[in-house]
C-alpha positions in Angstrom: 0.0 0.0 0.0 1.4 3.5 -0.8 2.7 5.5 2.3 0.8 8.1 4.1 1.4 11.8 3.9 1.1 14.2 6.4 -2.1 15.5 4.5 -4.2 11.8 4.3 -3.5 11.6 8.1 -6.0 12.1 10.8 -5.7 13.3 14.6 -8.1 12.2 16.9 -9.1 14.6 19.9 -11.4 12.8 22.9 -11.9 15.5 25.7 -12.5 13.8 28.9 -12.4 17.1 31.0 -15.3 17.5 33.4 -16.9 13.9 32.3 -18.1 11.7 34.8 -16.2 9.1 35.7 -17.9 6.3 34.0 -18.2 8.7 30.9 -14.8 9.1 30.6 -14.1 5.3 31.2 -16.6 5.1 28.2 -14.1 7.4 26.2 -10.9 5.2 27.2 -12.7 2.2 25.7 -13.4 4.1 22.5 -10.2 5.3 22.3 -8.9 1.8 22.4 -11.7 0.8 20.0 -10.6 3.6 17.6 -7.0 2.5 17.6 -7.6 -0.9 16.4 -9.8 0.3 13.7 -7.4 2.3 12.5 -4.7 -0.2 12.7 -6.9 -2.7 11.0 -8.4 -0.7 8.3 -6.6 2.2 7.5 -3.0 1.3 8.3 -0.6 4.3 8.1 -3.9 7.1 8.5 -3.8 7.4 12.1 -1.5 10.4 12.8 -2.4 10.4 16.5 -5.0 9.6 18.9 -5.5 12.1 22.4 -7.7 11.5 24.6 -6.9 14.8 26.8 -8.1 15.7 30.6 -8.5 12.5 30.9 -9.5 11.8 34.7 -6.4 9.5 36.2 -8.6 6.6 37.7 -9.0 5.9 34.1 -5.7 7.4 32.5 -3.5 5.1 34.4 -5.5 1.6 33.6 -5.4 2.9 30.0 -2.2 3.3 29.7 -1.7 -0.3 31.3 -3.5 -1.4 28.6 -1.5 0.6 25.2 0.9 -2.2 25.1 -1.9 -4.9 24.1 -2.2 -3.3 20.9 0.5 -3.1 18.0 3.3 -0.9 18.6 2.9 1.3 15.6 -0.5 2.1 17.0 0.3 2.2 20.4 2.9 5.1 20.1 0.0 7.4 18.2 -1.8 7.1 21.8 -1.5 10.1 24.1 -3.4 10.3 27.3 -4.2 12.8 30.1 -2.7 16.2 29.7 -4.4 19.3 28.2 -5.8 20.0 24.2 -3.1 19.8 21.9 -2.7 23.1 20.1 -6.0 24.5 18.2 -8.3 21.7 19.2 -9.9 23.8 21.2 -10.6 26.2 18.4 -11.3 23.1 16.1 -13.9 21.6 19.0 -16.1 25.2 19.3 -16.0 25.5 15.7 -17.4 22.0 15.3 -20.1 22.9 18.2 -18.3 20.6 21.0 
């Protein structure tokens, strides 16, 4: 398959400020979902995967669990921390 450029690549942004707890263990699942999607079925689009503010009763078992999937993948995951720069811009302009 031809290699991705910078501009067929996609960043993923999952806010888990302010969610409830179980909310935001929702949002670690998917985030674990989406990765192996990605990996699967569109090898080489993911540029990263953030799932920021996340809360750290379920930013800690989520990052226990970044080494079950490939290591390619794995090293697109960030978690915890704050917005990367302009998704906050990006999220109000989408209406989140």
């Amino acid at each position: 398959p031809p290699r991705s450029t910078p501009a067929d690549q996609m960043v993923v942004v999952l806010d888990a400020g302010g969610a409830a707890p179980a909310a935001a263990a929702r949002a670690a699942g998917t985030v674990v979902d989406l990765a192996r999607t990605f990996a699967a079925h569109y090898p080489g689009r993911l540029a990263a995967l953030h799932l920021a503010r996340a809360p750290a009763a379920v930013a800690w078992p989520l990052k226990l669990a970044l080494p079950a999937l490939h290591r390619d993948t794995g090293s697109k995951v960030r978690v915890g921390g704050e917005l990367p720069p302009g998704a906050r811009e990006a999220l109000e302009w989408h209406g989140g």
